[in-house]
C-alpha positions as CSV (number, residue, x, y, z in Angstrom):
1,X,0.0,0.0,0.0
2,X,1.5,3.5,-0.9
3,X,2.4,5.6,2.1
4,X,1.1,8.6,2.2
5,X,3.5,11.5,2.1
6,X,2.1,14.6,3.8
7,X,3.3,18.8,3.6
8,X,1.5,20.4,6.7
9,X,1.1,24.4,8.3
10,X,-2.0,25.2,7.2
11,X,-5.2,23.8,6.0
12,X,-7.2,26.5,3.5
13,X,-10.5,25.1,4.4
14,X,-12.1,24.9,8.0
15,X,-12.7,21.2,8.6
16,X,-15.4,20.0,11.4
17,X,-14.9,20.0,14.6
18,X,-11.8,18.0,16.3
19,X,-12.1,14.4,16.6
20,X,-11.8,12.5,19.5
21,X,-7.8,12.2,20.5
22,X,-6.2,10.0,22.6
23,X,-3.3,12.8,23.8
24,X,-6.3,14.3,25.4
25,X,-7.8,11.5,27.6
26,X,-7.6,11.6,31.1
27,X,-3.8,10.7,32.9
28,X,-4.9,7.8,34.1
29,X,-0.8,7.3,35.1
30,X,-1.4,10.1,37.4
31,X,-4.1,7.9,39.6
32,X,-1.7,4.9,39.9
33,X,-2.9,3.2,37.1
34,X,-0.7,2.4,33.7
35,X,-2.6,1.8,30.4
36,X,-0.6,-1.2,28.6
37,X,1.3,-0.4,25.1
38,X,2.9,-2.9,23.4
39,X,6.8,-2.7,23.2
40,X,7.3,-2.1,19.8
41,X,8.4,0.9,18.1
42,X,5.3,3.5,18.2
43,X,7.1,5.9,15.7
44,X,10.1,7.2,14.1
45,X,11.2,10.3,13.9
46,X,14.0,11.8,11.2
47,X,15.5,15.4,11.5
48,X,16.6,17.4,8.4
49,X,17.7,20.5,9.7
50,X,15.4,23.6,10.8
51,X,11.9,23.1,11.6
52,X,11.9,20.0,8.9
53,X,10.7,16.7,10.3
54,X,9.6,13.4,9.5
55,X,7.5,11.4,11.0
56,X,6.5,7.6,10.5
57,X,4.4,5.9,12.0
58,X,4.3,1.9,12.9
59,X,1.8,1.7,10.3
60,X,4.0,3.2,8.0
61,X,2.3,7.0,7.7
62,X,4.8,9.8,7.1
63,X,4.3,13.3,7.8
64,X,6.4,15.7,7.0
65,X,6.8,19.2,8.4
66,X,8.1,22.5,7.0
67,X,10.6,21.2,4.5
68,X,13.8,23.2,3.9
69,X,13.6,24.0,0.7
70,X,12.8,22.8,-2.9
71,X,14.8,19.9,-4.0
72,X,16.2,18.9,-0.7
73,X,14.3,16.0,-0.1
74,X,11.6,14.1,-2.5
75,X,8.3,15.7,-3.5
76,X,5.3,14.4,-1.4
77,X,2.3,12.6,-3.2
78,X,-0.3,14.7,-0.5
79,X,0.4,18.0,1.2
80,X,-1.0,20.8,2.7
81,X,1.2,24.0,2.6
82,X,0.7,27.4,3.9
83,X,3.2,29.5,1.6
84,X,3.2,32.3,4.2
85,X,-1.1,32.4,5.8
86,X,-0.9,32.7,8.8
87,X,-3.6,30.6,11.5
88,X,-5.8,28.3,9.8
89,X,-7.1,25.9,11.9
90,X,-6.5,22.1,11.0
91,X,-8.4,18.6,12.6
92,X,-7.9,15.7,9.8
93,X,-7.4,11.9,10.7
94,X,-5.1,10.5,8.0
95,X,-4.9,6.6,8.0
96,X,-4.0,6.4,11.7
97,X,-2.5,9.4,12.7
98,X,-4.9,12.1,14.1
99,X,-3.8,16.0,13.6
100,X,-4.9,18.9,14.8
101,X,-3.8,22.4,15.7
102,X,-3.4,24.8,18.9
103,X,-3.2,28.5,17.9
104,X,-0.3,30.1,18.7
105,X,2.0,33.4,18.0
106,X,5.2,34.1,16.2
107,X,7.2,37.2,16.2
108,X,7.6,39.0,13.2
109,X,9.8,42.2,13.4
110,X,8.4,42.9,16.7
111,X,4.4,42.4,15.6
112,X,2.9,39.1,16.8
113,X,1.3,37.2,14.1
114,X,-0.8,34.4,14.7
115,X,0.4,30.6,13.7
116,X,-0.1,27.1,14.8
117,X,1.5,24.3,16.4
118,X,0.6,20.5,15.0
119,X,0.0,17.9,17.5
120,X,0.5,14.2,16.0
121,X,-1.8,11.7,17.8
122,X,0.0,8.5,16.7
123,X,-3.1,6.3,19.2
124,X,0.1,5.8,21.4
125,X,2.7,8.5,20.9
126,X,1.8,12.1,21.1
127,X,4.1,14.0,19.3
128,X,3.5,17.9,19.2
129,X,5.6,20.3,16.4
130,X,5.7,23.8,18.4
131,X,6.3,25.8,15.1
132,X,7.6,29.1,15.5
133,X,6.2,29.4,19.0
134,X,7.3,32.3,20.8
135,X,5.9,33.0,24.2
136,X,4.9,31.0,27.2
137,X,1.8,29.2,27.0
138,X,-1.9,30.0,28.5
139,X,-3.6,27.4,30.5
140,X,-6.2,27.3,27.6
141,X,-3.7,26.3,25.3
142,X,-1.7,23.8,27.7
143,X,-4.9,22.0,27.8
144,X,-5.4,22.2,24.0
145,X,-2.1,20.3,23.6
146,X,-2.9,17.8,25.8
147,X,-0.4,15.3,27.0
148,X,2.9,15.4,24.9
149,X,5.0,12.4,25.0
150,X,7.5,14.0,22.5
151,X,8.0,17.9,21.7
152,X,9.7,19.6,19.1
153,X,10.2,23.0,20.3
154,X,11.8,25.9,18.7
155,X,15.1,28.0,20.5
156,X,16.2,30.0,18.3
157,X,14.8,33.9,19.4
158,X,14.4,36.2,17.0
159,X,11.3,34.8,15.2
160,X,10.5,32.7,17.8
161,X,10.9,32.4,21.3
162,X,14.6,32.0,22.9
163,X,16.1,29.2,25.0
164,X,15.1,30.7,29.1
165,X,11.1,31.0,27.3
166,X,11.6,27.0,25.7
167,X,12.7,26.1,29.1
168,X,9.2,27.5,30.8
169,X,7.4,25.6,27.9
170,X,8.9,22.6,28.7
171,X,8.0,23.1,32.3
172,X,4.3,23.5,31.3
173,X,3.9,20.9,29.0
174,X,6.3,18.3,30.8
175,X,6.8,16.3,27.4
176,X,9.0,13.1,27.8
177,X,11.3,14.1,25.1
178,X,12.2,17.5,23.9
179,X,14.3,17.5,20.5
180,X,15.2,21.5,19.6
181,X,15.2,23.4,16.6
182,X,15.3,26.5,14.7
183,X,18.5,27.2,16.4
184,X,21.2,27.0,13.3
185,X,24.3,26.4,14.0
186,X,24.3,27.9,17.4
187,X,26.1,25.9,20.0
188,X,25.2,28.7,22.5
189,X,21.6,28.3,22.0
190,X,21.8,25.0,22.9
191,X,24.2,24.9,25.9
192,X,21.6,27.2,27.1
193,X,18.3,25.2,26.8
194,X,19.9,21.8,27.8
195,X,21.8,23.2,31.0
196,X,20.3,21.5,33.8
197,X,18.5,18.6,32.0
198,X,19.2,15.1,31.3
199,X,20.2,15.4,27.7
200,X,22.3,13.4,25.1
201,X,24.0,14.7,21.4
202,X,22.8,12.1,18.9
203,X,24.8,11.8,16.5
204,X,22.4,10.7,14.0
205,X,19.3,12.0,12.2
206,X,16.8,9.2,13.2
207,X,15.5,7.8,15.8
208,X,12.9,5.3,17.3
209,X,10.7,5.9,20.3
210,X,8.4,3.1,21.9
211,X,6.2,4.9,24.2
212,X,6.8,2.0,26.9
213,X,10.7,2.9,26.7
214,X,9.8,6.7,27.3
215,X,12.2,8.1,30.1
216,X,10.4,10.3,32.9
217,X,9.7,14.2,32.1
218,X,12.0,15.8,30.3
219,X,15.0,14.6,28.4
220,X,16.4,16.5,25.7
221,X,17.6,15.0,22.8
222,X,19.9,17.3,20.0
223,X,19.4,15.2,16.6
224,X,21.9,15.9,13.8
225,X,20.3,16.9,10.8
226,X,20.6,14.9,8.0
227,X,22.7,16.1,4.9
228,X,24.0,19.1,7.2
229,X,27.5,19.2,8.5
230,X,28.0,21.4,11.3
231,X,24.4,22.3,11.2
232,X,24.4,22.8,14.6
């Protein structure tokens, strides 16, 4: 069966209303309880440099998220692509991974303009893509995310927020993993976001996450993108 290949950040249509997700259940962990996964790999996820992920599912559904450029990596069969709109708000279910958005606000040259981050309901793994987030986050919005097992969460200042601000966002959302971005080749920027949290340098692109082999609230992981020496 042909994978299905998706572009997302914005949606030019208003679809219904969000569908039921599983990120948004009840912590039943937090009463004593543990719901039962099974222990193999939920997702993988692949890092190209940026904001640019992918994301593949057990099942075999990729998503792809703000590609670099042109030409850098293979042209998807399906997308959705925003070419610069700003908030449009996105709830699709796409063989088995669930999307939907939580408003949020980039800077822009000082002005805020409105955007969104992508949550990635995988039935297991949560996986939220912060976009060009740039402040802390309002209760209304923490509980729009959900629970996040894995957060890719932007560092870089400028036009979005910097590390001290990430580091508050990780606080509120408590994801498992954190993975950073928009941060170039900084070294700095990430010294500064990781101080003070377990954390481990890659070395590779790719990785694998089970959500039954998900280490306690919050680890950082710095992937090297793919294709980019001294990206970082």
């Amino acid at each position: 069966m042909k994978r299905s290949l998706l572009i997302l950040f914005a949606l030019f249509s208003f679809p219904p209303p969000l569908a039921h997700s599983s990120c948004r259940e009840l912590d039943v962990a937090r009463r004593g309880l543990r719901p039962a996964y099974a222990a193999e790999p939920d997702a993988t996820v692949e890092f190209f440099g940026h904001n640019f992920f992918q994301i593949t599912s057990s099942k075999g559904t990729k998503v792809i998220t703000d590609p670099v450029s042109p030409g850098f990596y293979p042209t998807p069969n399906r997308g959705l692509a925003n070419y610069g709109a700003e908030w449009n708000k996105v709830s699709t279910t796409v063989r088995d991974i669930l999307i939907y958005t939580v408003p949020i606000y980039q800077q822009q040259f000082g002005n805020a303009l409105k955007g969104a981050a992508f949550v990635f309901d995988l039935g297991t793994l949560c996986i939220a893509h912060l976009g060009d987030l740039s402040h802390k986050l309002t209760e209304e919005q923490i509980k729009a995310f959900g629970k996040v097992d894995i957060a890719m969460i932007p560092i870089g200042g400028t036009f979005t927020m910097p590390p001290d601000t990430a580091r508050e966002v990780l606080q509120q959302l408590k994801p498992k993993i954190a993975i950073p971005m928009h941060y170039r080749e900084s070294t700095y920027l990430l010294d500064m976001f990781v101080k003070g949290y377990p954390h481990k340098y890659l070395g590779a692109h790719a990785m694998t996450f089970s959500k039954m082999a998900l280490p306690p609230p919050t680890q950082i992981i710095v992937f090297t993108p793919w294709g980019m020496r001294d990206y970082r």
